[in-house]
C-alpha positions in Angstrom: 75.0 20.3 7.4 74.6 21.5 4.0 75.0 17.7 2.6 72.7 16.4 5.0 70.1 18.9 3.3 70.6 17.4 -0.1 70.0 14.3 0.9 67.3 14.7 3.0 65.7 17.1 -0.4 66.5 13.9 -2.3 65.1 10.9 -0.2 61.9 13.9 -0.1 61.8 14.0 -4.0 61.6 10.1 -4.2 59.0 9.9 -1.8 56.7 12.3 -3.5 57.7 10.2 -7.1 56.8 7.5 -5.3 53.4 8.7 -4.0 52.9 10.0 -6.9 53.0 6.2 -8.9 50.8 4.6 -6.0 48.1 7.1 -6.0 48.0 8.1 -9.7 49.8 5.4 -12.3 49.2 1.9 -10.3 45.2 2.5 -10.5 44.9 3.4 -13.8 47.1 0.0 -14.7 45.7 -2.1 -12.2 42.3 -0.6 -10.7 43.5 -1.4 -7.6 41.4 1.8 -5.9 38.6 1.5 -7.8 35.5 1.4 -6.4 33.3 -1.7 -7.6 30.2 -3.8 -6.5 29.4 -7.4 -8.2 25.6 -7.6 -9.0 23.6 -10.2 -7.1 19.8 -11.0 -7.0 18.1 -9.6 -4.2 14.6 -8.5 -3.1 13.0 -4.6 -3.7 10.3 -3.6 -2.1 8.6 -0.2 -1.7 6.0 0.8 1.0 3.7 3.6 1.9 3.2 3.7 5.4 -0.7 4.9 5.3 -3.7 6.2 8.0 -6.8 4.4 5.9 -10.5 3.9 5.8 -11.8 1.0 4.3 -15.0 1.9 1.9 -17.2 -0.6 1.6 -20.7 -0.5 -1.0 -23.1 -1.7 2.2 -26.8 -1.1 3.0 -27.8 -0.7 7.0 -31.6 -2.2 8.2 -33.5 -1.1 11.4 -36.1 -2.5 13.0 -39.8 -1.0 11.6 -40.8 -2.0 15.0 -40.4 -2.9 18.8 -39.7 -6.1 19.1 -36.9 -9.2 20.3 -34.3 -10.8 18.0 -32.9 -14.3 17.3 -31.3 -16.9 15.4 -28.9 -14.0 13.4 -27.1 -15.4 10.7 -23.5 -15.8 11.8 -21.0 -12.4 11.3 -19.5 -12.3 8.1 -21.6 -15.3 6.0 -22.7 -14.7 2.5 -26.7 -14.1 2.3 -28.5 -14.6 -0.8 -30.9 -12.1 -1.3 -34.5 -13.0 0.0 -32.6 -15.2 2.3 -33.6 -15.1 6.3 -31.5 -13.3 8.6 -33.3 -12.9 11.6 -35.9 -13.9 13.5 -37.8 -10.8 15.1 -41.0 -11.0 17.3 -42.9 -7.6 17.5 -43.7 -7.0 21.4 -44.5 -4.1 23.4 -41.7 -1.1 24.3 -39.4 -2.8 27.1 -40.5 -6.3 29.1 -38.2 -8.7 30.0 -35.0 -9.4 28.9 -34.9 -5.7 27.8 -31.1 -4.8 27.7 -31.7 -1.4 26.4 -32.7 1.8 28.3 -31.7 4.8 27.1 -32.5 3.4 23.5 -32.2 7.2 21.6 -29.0 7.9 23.5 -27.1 5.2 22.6 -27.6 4.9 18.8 -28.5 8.5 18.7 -25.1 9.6 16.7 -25.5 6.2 14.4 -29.0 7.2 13.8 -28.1 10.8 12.5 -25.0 9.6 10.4 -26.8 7.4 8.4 -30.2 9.7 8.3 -32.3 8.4 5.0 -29.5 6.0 4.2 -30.6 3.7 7.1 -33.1 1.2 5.4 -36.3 0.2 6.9 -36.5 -3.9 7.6 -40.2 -4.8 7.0 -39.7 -9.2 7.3 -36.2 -9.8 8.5 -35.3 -11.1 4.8 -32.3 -10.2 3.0 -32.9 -7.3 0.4 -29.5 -7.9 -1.1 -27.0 -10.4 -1.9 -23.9 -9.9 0.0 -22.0 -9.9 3.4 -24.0 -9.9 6.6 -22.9 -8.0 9.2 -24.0 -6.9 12.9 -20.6 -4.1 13.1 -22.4 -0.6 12.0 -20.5 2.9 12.9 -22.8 5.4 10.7 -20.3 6.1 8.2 -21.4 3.6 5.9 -23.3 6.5 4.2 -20.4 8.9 4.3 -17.5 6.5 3.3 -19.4 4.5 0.1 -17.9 4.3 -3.5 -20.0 6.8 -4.8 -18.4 9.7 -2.4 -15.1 8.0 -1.6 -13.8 10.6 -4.4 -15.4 13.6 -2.9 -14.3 13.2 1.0 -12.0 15.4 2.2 -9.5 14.9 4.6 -10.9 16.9 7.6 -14.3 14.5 7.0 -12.2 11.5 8.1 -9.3 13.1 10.2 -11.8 12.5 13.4 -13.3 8.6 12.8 -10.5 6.2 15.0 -13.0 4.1 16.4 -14.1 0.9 15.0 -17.6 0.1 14.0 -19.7 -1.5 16.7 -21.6 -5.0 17.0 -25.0 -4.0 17.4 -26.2 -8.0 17.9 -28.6 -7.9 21.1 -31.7 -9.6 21.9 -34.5 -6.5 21.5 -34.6 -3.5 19.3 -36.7 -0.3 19.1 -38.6 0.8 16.0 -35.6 3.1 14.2 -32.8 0.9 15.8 -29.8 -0.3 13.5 -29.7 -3.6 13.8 -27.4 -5.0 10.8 -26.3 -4.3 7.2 -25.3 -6.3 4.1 -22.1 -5.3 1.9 -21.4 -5.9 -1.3 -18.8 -9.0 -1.4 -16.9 -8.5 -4.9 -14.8 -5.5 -4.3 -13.9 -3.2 -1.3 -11.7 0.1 -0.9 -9.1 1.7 1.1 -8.9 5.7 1.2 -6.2 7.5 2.4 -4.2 10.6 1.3 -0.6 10.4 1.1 2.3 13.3 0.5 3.7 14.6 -2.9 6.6 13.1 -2.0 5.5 10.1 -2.3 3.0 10.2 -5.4 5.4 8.6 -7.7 5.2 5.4 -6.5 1.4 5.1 -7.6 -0.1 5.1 -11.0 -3.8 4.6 -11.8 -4.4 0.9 -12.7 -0.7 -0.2 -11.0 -0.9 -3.4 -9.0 -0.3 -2.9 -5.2 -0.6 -4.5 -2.0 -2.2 -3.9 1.2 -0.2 -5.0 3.9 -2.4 -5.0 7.5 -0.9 -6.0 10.6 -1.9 -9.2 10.3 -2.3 -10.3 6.5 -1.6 -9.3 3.2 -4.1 -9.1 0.1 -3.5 -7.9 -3.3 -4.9 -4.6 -4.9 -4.7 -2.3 -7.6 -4.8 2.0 -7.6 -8.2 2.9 -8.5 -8.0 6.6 -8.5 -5.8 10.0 -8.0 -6.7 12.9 -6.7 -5.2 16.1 -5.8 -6.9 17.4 -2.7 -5.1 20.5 -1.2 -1.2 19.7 -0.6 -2.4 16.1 -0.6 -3.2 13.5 -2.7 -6.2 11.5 -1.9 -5.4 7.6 -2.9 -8.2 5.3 -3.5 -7.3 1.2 -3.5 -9.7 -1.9 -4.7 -9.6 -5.3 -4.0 -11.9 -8.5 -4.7 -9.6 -10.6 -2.0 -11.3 -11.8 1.3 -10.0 -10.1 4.4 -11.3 -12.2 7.6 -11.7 -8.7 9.2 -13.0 -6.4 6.8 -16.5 -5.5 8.2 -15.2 -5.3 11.7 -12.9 -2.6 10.9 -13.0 1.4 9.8 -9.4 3.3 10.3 -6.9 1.5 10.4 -3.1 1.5 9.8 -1.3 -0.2 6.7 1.2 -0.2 4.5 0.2 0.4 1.0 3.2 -2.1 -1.1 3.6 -0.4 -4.7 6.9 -2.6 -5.4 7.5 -6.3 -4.2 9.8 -8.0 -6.4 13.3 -9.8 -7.1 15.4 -9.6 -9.6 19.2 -8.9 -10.4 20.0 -5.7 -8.1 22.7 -2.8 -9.2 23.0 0.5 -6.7 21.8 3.7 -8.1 25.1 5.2 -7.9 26.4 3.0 -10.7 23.9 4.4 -13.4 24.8 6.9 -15.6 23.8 7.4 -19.1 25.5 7.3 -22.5 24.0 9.1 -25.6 20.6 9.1 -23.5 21.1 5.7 -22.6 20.8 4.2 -19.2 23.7 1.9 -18.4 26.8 1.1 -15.9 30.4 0.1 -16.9 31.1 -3.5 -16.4 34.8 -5.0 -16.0 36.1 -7.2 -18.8 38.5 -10.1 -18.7 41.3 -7.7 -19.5 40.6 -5.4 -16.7 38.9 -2.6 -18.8 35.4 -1.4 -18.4 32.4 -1.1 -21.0 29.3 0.4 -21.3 26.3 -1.6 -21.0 23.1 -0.3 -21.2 20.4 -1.4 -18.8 16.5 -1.6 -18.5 15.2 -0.9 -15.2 12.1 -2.7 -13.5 11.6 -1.0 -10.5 13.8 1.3 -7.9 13.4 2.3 -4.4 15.8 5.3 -5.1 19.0 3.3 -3.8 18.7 -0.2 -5.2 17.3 -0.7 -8.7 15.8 -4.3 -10.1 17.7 -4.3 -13.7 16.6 -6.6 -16.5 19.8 -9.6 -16.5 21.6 -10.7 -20.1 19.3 -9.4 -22.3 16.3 -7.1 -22.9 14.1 -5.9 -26.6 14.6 -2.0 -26.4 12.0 0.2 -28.0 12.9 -1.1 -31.6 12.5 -4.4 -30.7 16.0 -5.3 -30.8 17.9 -7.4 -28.8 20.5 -5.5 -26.9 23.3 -7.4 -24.6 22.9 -6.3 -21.0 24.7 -6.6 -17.7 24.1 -10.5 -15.5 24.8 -11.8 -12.3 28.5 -11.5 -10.9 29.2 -8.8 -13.1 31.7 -5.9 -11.7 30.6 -2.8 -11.6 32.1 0.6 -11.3 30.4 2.3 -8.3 31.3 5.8 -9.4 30.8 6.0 -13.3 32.0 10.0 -13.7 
């Protein structure tokens, strides 16, 4: 019994020797269990998922009299200024073909929204250059670019409805009837969390991605407004549905690029340099420093073979297929 222990204390002693090779000596010889990744090119992009208003520099007209309507300019044309819009007859309150009844009631809210801002139309003529449009809400006056930068949240928390086409065949003196907008640059407001206030810098090229298209953008402003931040977006690119909107979802794209892609996790840095260590032919791993382009916090878009670092040298970075250690401590 006694020389059944000893041998089963020595085939014991071998197997912990031997466990003790596999786990401890044959990685550090061969790498066999380390972790790696090989670097490919690959897309990054970064969203914002946004509630927005769309600010727009426009001018509403109502009708100086009573009076019937035809021959509007089509939705969404470009009108020089002096150029004819309408064709209006003055006529007596109500007759035929009078499709409004409770005239006061039903542009009532319109009517008090817009107060001084809504502009009298004396001879149906264009008395600016830009957009023509028939979609009026009353916020035109409360989301322009002069106040975009002052509204608060609780202002626009409460419009979700989208403006409404106010193309009919009579009007009452006071009536909206249409507006021109400015076609060379428009806005999207919105306020977004702290978390999130990294990905935007004044000036930084964005995009604003809709349901249904995409247009390019840049940040026009930043501002701080209570444990928000209230983000302001331009654009000079045609949107087929911009003066039929007002809130509207979107996702506001701060990154959208591809490049040569390395995981987060194998960054570290090395005398305050950023870098990863990359396998050689003989198995061992260097340092290489990197320069990073853009990062979504997991997946970073490095700069491949070489890069100019501050001094304007050249310094020898990582490429494609290169093997990586995933965990650089």
């Amino acid at each position: 019994m006694a020389k059944l222990n000893r041998k089963t204390v020595v085939i014991f002693i071998l197997l912990v020797v031997a466990l003790y090779i596999v786990i401890e000596v044959v990685p550090r010889v061969t790498g066999a269990l380390t972790g790696t990744e090989i670097l490919e090119y690959g897309e990054l992009r970064v969203s914002v998922p946004v509630e927005a208003w769309v600010v727009r520099d426009e001018t509403c007209y109502k009708a100086a009299k009573d009076g019937t309507m035809k021959g509007f300019v089509e939705e969404g044309s470009l009108v020089k200024r002096g150029s004819k819009v309408v064709d209006f007859t003055a006529s007596e309150k109500g007759g035929e073909g009078d499709d409004i009844h409770d005239s006061g009631a039903k542009y009532k809210g319109i009517r008090e929204r817009l107060g001084k801002e809504l502009i009298e139309d004396t001879n149906q003529k264009a008395q600016r250059k830009g957009i023509f449009s028939c979609y009026i809400d009353g916020y035109e006056a409360l989301l322009s670019p002069g106040n975009m930068r002052k509204v608060a949240y609780s202002d626009v928390k409460g419009i979700d409805s989208a403006p409404k086409d106010l193309k009919r065949k009579r009007a009452h003196a006071g009536e909206p009837i249409y507006k021109i907008a400015d076609n060379s640059q428009w806005y999207l407001l919105c306020w977004i969390e702290s978390d999130d206030i990294n990905n935007f810098e004044k000036g930084r090229s964005v995009k604003i991605a809709f349901e249904d298209a995409t247009v390019d953008a840049s940040v026009y402003s930043i501002d701080q407004d209570g444990d928000r931040y209230r983000i302001v977006v331009a654009t000079n690119r045609y949107y087929k549905d911009l003066m039929k909107i007002r809130a509207c979802k979107a996702e506001i794209v701060t990154t959208d690029m591809e490049g040569l892609l390395i995981s987060n996790r194998c960054l570290t840095t090395q005398k305050k340099k950023v870098g990863c260590y990359v396998k050689t032919t003989t198995g061992e791993y260097v340092f290489r420093e990197v320069k990073t382009l853009a990062s979504d916090g997991e997946k970073t878009v490095v700069a491949e073979t070489q890069f100019f670092n501050e001094d304007g040298e050249p310094v020898n970075t990582v490429k494609a297929y290169d093997e990586v250690l995933t965990d650089p401590k």
